[in-house]
C-alpha positions in Angstrom: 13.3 6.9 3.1 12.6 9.3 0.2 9.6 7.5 -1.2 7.4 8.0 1.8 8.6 11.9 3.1 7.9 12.5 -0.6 4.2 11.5 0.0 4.5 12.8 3.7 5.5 16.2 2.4 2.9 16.4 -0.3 0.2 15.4 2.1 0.9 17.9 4.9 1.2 20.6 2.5 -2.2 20.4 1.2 -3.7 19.4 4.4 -2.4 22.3 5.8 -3.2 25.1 2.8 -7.1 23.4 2.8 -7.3 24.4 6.8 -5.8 27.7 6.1 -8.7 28.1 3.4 -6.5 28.8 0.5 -7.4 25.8 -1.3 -11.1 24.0 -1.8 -11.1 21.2 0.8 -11.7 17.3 -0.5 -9.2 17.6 -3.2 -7.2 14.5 -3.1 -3.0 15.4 -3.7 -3.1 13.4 -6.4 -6.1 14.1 -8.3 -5.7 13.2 -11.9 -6.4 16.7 -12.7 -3.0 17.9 -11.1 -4.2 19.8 -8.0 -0.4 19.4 -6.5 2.2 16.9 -7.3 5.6 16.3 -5.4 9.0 15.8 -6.5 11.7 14.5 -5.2 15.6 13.2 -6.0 18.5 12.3 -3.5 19.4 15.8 -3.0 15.5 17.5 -2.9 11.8 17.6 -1.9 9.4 19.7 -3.6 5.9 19.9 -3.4 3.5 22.2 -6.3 -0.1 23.1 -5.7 -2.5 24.9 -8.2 -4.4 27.6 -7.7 -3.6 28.7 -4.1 -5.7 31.7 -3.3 -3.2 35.3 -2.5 -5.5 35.4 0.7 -7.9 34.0 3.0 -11.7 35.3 2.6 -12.7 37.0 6.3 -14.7 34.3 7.8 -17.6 34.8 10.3 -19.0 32.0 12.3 -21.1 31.6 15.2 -19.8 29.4 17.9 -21.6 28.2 21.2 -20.5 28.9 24.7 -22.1 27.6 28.1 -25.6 27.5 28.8 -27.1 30.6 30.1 -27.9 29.2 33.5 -24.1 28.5 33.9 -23.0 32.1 32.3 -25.2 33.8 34.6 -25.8 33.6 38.4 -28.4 36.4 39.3 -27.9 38.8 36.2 -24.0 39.0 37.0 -21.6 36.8 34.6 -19.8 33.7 35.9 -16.2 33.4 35.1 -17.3 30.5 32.3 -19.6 33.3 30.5 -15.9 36.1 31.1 -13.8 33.1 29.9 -15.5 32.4 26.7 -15.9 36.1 25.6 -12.0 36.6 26.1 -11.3 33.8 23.9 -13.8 34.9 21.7 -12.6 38.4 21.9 -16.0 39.7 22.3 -16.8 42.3 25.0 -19.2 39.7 27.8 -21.8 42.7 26.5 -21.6 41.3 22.8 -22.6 37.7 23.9 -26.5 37.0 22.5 -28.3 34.0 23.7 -30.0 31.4 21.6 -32.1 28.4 22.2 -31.2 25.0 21.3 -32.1 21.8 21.6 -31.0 21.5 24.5 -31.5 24.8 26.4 -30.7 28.2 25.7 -27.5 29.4 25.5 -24.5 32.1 25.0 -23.6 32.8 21.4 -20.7 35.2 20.0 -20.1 36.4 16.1 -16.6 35.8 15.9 -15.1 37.7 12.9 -11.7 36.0 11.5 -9.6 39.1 9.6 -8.4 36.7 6.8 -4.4 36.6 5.8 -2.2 37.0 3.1 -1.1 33.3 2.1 2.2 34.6 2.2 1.9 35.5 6.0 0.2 31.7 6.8 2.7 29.8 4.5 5.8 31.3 6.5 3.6 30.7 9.6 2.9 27.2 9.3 5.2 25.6 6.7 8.4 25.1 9.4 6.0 23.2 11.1 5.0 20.7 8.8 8.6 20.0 7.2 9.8 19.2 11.6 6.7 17.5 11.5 8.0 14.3 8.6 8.5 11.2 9.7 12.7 9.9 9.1 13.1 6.5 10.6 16.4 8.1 11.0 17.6 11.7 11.4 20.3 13.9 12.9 20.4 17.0 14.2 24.3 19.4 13.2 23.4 22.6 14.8 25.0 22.5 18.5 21.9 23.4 20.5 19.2 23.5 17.8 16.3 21.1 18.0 15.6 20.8 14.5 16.2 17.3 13.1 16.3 16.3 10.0 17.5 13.4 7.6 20.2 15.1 6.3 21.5 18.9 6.8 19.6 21.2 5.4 21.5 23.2 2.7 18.8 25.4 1.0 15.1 25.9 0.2 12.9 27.9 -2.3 9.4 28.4 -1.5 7.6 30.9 -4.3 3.6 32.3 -4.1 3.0 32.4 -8.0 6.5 34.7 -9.0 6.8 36.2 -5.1 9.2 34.5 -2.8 7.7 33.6 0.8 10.7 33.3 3.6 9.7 30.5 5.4 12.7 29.8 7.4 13.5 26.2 9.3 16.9 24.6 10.5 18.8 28.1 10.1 17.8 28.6 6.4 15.6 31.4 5.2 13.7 30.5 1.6 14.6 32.1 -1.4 14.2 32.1 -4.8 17.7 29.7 -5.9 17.9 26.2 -6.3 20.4 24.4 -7.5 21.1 21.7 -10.4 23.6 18.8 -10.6 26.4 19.5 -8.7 28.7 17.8 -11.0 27.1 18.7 -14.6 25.9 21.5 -13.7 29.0 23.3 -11.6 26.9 24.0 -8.6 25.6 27.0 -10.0 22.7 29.2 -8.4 19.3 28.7 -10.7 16.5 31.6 -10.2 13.7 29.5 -10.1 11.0 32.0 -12.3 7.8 30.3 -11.6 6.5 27.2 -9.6 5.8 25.8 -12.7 8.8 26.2 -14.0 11.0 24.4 -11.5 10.9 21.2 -13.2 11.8 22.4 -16.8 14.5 24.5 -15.5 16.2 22.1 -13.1 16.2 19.8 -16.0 18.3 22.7 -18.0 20.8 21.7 -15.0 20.6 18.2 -15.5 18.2 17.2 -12.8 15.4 15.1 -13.5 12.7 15.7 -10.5 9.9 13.3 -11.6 10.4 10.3 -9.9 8.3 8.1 -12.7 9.7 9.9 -15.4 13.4 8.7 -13.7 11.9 5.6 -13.4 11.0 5.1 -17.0 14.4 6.7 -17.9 16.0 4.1 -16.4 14.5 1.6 -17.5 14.2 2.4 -21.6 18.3 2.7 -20.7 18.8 -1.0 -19.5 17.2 -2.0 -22.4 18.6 0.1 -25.0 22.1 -0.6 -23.3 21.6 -4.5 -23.2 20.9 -4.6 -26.7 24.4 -4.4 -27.1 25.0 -8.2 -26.2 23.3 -10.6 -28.8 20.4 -12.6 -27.2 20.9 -11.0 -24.1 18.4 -9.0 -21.5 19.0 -7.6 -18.4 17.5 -9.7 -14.9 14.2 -7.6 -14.0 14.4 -6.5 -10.1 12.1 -3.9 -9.5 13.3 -3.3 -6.4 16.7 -2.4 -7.4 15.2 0.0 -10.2 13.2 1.4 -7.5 16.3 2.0 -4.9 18.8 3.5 -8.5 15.8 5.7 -9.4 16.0 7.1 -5.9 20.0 7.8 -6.2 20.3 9.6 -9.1 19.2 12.8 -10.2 20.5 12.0 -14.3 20.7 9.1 -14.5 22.5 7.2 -17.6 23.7 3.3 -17.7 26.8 1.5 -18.5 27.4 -2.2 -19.8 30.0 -3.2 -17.9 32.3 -7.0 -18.1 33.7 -9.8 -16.3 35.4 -12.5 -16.7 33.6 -16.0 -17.8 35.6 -18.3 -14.8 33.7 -16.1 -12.0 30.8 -18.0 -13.4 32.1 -21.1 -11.8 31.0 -19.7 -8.3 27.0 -20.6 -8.2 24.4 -17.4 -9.6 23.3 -16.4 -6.0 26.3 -15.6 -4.6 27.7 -13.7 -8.0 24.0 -11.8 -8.3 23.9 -11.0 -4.7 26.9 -9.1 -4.9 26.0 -7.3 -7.4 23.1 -6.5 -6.9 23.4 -5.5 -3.1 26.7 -4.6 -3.0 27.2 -2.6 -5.9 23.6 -2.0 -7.4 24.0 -3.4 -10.4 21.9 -5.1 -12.4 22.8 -8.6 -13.4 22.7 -9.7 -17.4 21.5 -12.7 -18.6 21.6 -15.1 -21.8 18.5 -16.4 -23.9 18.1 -19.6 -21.8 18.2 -17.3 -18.5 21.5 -18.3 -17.4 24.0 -15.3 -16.0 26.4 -13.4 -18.4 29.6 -12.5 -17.8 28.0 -8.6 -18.1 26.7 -6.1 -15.6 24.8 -2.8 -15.8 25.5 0.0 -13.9 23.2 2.8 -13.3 25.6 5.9 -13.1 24.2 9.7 -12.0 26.1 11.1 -14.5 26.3 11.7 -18.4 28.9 10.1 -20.0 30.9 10.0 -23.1 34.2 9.2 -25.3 36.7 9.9 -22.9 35.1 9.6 -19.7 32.9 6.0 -20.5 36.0 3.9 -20.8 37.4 5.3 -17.4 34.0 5.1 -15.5 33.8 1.2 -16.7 37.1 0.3 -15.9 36.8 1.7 -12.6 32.9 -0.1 -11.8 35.1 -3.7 -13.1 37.9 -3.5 -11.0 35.8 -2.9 -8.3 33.4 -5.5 -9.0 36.1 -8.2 -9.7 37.8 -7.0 -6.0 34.1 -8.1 -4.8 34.1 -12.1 -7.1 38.0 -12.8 -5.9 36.8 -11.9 -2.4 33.5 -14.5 -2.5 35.7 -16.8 -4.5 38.4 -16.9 -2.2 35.6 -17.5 0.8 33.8 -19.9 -0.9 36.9 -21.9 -1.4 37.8 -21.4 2.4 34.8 -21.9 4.3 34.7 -25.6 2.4 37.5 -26.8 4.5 35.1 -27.0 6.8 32.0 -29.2 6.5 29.1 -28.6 7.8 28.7 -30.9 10.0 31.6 -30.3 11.7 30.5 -26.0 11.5 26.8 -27.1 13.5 29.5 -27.3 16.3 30.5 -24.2 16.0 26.7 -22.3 17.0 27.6 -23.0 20.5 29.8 -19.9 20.2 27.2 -17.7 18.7 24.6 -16.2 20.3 21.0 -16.2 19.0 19.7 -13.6 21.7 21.4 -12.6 25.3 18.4 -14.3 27.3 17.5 -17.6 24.5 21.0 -18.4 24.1 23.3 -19.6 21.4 22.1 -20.8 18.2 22.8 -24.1 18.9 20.0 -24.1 21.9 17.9 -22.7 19.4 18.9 -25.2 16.8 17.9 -27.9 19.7 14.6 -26.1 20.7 13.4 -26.3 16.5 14.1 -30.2 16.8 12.0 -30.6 19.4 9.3 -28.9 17.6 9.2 -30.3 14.6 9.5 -34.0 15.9 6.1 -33.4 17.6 4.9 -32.9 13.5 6.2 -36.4 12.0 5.0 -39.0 14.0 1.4 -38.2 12.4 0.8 -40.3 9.8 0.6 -37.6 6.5 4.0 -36.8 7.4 5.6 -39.7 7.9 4.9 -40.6 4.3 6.1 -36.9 3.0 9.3 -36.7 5.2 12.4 -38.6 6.6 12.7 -38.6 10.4 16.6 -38.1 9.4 16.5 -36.1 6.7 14.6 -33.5 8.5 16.8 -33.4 11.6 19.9 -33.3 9.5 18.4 -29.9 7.6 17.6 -28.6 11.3 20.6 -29.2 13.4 22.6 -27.7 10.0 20.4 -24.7 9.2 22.2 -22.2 11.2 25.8 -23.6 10.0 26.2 -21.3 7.3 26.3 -18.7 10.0 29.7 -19.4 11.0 30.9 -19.0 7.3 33.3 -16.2 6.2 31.0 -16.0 2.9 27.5 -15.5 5.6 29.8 -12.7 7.6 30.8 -10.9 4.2 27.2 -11.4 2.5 24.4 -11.8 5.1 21.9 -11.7 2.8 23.0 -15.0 1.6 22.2 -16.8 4.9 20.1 -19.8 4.6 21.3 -19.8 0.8 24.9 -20.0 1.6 23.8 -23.4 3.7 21.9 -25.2 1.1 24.6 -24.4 -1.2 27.5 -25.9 1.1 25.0 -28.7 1.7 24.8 -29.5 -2.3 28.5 -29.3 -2.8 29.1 -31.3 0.2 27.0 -34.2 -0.8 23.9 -34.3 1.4 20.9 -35.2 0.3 18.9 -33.0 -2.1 15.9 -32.5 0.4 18.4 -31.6 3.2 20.0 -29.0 1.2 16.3 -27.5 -0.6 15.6 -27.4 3.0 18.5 -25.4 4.3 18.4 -23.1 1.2 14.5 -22.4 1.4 14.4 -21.9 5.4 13.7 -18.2 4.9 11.1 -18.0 2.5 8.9 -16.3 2.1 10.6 -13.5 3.0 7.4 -11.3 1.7 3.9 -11.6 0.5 5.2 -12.3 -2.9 8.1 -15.0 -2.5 7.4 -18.4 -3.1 7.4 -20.6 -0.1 9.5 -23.5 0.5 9.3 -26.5 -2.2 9.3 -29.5 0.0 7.4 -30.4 3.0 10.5 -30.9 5.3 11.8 -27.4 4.3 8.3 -26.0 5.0 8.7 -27.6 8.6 12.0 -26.1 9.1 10.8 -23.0 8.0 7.6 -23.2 10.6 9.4 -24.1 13.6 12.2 -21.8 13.2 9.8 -19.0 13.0 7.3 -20.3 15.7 10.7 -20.5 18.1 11.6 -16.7 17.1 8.1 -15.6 18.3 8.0 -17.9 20.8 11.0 -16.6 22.4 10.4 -13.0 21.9 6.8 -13.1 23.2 7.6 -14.5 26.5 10.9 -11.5 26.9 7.9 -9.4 26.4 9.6 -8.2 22.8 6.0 -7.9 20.6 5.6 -6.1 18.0 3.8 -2.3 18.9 2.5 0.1 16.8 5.3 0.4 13.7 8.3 -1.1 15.6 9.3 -4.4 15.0 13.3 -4.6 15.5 12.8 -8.3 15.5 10.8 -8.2 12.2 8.2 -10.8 13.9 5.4 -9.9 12.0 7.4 -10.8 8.9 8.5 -13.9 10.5 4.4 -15.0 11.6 3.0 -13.4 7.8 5.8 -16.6 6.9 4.5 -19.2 8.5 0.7 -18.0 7.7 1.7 -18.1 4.2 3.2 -21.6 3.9 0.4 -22.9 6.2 -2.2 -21.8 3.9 -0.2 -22.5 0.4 1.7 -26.0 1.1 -1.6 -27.5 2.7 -0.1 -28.9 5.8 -2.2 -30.2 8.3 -1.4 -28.1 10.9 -3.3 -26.0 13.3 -1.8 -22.9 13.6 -3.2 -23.0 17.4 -1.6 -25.9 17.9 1.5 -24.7 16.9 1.6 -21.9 18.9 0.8 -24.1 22.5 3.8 -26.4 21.6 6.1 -23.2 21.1 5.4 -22.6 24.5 4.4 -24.0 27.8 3.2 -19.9 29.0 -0.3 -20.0 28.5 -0.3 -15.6 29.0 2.0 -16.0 25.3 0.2 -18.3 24.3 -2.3 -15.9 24.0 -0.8 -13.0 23.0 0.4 -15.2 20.4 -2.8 -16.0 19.3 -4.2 -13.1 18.9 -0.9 -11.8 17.2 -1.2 -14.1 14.4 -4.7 -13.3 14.2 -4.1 -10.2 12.7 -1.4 -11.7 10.9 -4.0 -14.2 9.0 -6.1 -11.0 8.5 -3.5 -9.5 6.7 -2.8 -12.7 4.3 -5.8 -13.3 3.6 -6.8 -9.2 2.6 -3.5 -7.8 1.4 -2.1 -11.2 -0.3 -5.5 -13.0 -1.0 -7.1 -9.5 -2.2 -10.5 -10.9 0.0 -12.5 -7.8 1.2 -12.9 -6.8 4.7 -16.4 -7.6 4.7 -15.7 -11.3 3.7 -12.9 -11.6 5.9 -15.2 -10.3 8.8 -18.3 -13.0 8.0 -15.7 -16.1 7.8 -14.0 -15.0 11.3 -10.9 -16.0 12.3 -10.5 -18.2 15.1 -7.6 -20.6 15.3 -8.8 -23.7 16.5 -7.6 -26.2 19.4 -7.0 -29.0 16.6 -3.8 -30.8 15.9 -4.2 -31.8 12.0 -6.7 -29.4 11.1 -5.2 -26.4 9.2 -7.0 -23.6 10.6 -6.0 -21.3 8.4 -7.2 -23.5 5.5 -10.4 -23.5 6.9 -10.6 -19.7 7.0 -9.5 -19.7 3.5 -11.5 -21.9 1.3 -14.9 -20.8 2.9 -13.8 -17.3 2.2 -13.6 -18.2 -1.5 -16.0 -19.9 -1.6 -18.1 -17.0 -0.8 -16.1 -14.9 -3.0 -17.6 -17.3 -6.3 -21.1 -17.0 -5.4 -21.5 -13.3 -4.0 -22.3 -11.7 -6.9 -25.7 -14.1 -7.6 -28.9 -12.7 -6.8 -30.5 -15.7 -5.2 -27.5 -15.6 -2.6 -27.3 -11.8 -2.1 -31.2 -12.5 -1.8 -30.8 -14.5 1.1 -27.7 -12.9 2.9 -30.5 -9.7 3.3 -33.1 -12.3 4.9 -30.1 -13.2 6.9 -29.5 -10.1 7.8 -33.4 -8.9 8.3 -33.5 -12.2 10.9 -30.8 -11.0 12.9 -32.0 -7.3 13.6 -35.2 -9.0 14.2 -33.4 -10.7 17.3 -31.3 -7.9 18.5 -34.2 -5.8 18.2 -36.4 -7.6 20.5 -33.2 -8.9 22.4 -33.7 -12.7 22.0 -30.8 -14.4 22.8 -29.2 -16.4 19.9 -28.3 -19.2 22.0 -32.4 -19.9 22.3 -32.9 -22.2 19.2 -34.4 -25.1 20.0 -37.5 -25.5 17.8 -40.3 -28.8 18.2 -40.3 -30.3 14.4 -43.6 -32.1 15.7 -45.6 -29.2 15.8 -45.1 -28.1 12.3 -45.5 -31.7 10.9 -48.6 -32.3 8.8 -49.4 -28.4 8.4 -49.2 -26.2 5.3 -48.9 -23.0 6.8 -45.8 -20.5 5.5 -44.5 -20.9 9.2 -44.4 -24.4 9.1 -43.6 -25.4 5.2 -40.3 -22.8 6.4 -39.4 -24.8 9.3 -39.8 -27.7 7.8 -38.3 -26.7 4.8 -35.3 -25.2 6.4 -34.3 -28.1 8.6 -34.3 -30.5 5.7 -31.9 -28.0 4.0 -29.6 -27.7 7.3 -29.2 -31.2 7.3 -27.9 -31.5 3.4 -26.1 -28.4 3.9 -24.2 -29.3 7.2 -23.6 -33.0 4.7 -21.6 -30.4 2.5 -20.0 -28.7 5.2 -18.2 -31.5 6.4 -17.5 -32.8 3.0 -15.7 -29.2 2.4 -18.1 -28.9 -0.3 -18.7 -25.5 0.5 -19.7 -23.8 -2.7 -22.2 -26.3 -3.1 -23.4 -25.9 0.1 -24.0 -22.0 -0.5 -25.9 -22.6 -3.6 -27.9 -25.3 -1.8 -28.6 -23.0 1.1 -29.7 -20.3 -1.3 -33.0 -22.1 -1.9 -34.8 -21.5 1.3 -35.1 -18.1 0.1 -38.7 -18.5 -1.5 -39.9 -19.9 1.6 -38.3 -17.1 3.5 -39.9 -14.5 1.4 -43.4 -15.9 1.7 -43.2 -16.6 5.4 -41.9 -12.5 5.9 -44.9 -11.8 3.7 -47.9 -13.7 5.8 -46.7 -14.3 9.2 -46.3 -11.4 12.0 -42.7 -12.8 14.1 -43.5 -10.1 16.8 -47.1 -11.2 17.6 -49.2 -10.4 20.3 -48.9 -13.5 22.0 -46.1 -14.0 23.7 -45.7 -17.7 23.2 -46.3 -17.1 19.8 -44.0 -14.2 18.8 -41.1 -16.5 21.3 -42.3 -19.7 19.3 -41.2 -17.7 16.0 -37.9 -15.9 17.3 -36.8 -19.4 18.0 -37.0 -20.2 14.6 -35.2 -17.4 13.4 -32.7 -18.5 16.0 -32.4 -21.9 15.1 -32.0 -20.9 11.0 -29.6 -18.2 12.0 -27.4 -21.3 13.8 -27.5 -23.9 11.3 -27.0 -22.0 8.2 -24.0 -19.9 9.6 -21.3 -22.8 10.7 -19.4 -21.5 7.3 -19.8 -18.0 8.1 -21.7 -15.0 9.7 -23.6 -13.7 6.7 -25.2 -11.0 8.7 -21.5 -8.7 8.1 -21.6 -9.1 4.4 -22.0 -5.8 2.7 -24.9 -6.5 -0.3 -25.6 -3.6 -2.4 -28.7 -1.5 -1.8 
């Protein structure tokens, strides 16, 4: 949670010194020229601003009141005129009267007395720290209502060298702060200056700078790993990211284990390292695991301490390989087969069941995919209800209960050992990716389908218990589970609508489309924040999931947004995405209706007019570029489309669209109607933002 009340902090400190007018307004927080920066460790928030003025200048501003014919009834004020001088705090006699667009009416000169900064800071600050967001907090005052994510045991707030006593959750600000409270002894540190906290703490052995942690950390792991021959250390930058927000000093250690723990398979040994005991995991020049680990300690160490602190982080970790052996060994007894009876006792959700409905509920999805005839040459009917009816079995594992962030992987590994086919255990093992925009998705096709329908059911399920996602809470994590299915959709090419996924999920046509529009947004979100296509792209392309059965809809979306991606930075197209554009106001400006577009080729024939050699012109096109279209030859069929525009330019240039005649100018907006139509079936080019 540190990361983002770090930001939170910073933000609602400047936002709130640029409304008190003691800093220019605009100034972003992080401006490379170090208008304020934040800090932060496990044990502190800071926030430093430059420049913050010692007080506000005395502002004077004219505001408006009511309109005179309201303030006054016969000479004598209303209670609206009385009302708006006391909160003006201006005598009704003060009020002067000024004329305005729309009337005349009352005006005061409201003077504002400005104050110290020390006076607004102690003012508003208690505000804005009750104000952070802590997906959890507590509260250990009996009958106080601050809350916060942790007690509050001191704070410093300084004005250049003066100390301002903002107070919040019992504490009044000072001017002490406090270093590492084992290096440093839990001594008192008189912070001298703002900028001076982060040199001083650092005296105390507290690094605030979380990128200068960061980089600490990292130049460690490598300067530590170097100690093995030929070895480097696993790069997770997540886990650097969660020790860099532990520590305050941070220091590693190379720590050992014994070689026979590598008998138990890499996931299971890395997991429990990694999320167990956050360390990282060391590997050999061919990638394979070591029998090495590096822990990242918040604490110097030396001679007589390092050998005691290592013993200590082995013991522990080889407590943690004895236990996962000792389950691995046991929960084989077992097979799976035998465990897939065993979801009858465990309950997916109070209201869907057990996991072995659910199991039941996926088969009958995914058996709807397989009799078409692409996937009955990619998968076996048995080999893909095998890897369904198994893939919640790990779940009744003691390994799964011990380590859940093994299920899924736990399965496929069981399924290996045990002797089932390779696709069958892939399958199992890859269920749950991708578990974010960056995993890979499954590797075959039937663990692709597993991974669908499981998902689909999830949603499914939760959408008709009326359990959708709102605003930021998601305790079911579906948007994670839909951003999967979106993503292996759109990356294993399976011919799959994602419409028609979502009507077999479930026979409630109201969930059906709140599903709908639900994964809309989800293929939004793949295709801007994963894809990296702009808005305005996204926007032109649409995306409407369509009532097909072996069409991937998402597919579609997809290759016509890149395909407008390659050619958008070409003048000839940017040319005629403006005449495009210049067609539509034309319409909405004279309020034709689009669906008007029927144009009579035989009256153009034979004629050489601009009107007619574009009419003519453009149908010809329409017909090679619809060809295209259906061919998914859509780049070509941009670059073929651009070549009206000389025609367009020289028919804007002669011809008058909104002529006098009324069968004429309706004779010419059907035209723009009809090239509007047939040139837009890949996208609405009218939303694409063109420069100038």
């Amino acid at each position: 949670m540190i990361p983002g009340a770090e930001a939170e902090l910073l933000r609602r400190t400047v936002a709130m010194l640029e409304r008190a007018r003691l800093v220019p307004k605009g100034i972003a927080p992080l401006d490379p020229s170090g208008f304020a920066k934040s800090y932060s460790t496990p044990r502190r928030l800071a926030v430093w601003v430059k420049d913050v003025l010692d007080k506000q200048a005395t502002l004077t501003e004219e505001v408006t009141g009511p309109a005179v014919k309201i303030a006054f009834k016969e000479g004598v004020p209303t209670p609206a005129a009385e009302a708006f001088a006391r909160k003006n705090g201006v005598p009704v006699s003060e009020l002067k009267r000024i004329e305005t667009p729309k009337g005349e009416y009352l005006s005061a000169t409201v003077v504002q007395k400005g104050r110290t900064a020390a006076e607004v800071i102690a003012a508003e600050m208690p505000k804005e720290l009750a104000a952070i967001y802590w997906a959890k907090n507590m509260y250990w005052r009996a009958g106080k209502p601050e809350r916060f994510v942790r007690p509050v045991l001191w704070m410093a707030c300084l004005l250049g060298d003066a100390v301002v006593p903002v107070e919040f959750a019992g504490k009044t600000a000072a001017r002490a702060t406090y270093g590492h409270r084992v290096l440093a002894g839990g001594a008192a540190i008189e912070i001298e200056a703002p900028g001076s906290y982060g040199t001083q703490l650092a005296q105390a052995f507290v690094c605030v700078d979380v990128e200068v942690r960061r980089q600490r950390i990292r130049k460690a792991l490598d300067h530590v790993t170097r100690k093995v021959a030929g070895a480097r250390w696993r790069e997770d930058e997540a886990l650097v990211d969660g020790v860099t927000h532990l520590t305050e000093w941070p220091s590693v250690l190379l720590g050992n284990f014994e070689a026979a723990y590598l008998e138990l398979p890499e996931e299971v040994l890395v997991t429990v390292m990694r999320d167990h005991q956050k360390y990282f995991a060391v590997e050999d020049a061919a990638g394979k695991l070591a029998p090495h680990f590096l822990a990242v300690l918040n604490i110097e160490t030396n001679a007589v301490n390092e050998p005691i602190i290592r013993q200590g982080n082995e013991r522990v970790l080889r407590a943690r390989f004895n236990d996962a052996r000792f389950f691995w060994e046991f929960d084989q007894r077992i097979p799976l087969r035998e465990r897939a009876k065993l979801l009858e006792n465990v309950t997916f959700q109070k209201d869907l069941g057990s996991y072995a409905e659910k199991t039941e509920r996926v088969l009958k999805l995914v058996k709807q995919f397989t009799w078409m005839p692409w996937f009955t040459e990619q998968v076996k009917e048995g080999e893909l209800g095998e890897a369904v009816l198994l893939s919640k079995a790990d779940l009744t594992t003691e390994l799964v209960k011990e380590f859940t962030e093994l299920q899924g992987v736990v399965g496929g590994l069981y399924a290996r050992a045990q002797g089932l086919p390779a696709v069958v255990a892939d399958a199992i093992y890859d269920q749950y990716k991708p578990a974010s925009g960056d995993d890979d998705v499954p590797r075959s096709v039937t663990g692709a389908l597993l991974g669908v329908a499981d998902r689909a059911d999830t949603i499914a399920g939760m959408f008709g218990l009326g359990f959708e996602p709102t605003g930021s809470k998601d305790p079911f994590a579906l948007r994670r589970a839909a951003n999967g299915i979106v993503k292996i959709l759109a990356e294993k090419d399976l011919p799959l609508s994602l419409h028609w996924i979502i009507e077999k999920s479930t026979e409630n046509q109201d969930v059906a489309a709140k599903m709908r529009d639900f994964f809309r947004e989800r293929v939004v979100f793949y295709l801007r924040e994963v894809r990296g296509i702009p808005y305005d792209v996204v926007d032109a392309v649409g995306v409407e999931l369509r009532p097909s059965q072996s069409n991937n809809d998402i597919l579609f979306v997809l290759v016509r947004a890149e395909a407008i991606m390659a050619v958008r930075g070409r003048k000839e197209f940017q040319a005629i995405v403006s005449s495009f554009k210049r067609m539509k106001n034309i319409l909405e400006q004279a309020k034709f209706p689009l669906d008007d577009r029927n144009i009579d080729l035989r009256y153009y024939k034979g004629r050489t007019d601009a009107e007619a050699v574009f009419a003519l012109k453009a149908f010809e096109l329409s017909r090679e570029v619809e060809q295209l279209y259906y061919r998914n030859e859509l780049l070509e069929a941009l670059e073929k489309m651009s070549t009206l525009q000389p025609e367009i330019d020289v028919f804007f240039e002669s011809v008058m669209v909104m002529d006098p005649d009324p069968e004429v100018r309706h004779r010419r907006l059907q035209l723009l109607a009809f090239v509007l139509f047939r040139f837009s079936q890949i996208a609405d080019f009218s939303k694409l933002v063109i420069a100038g």
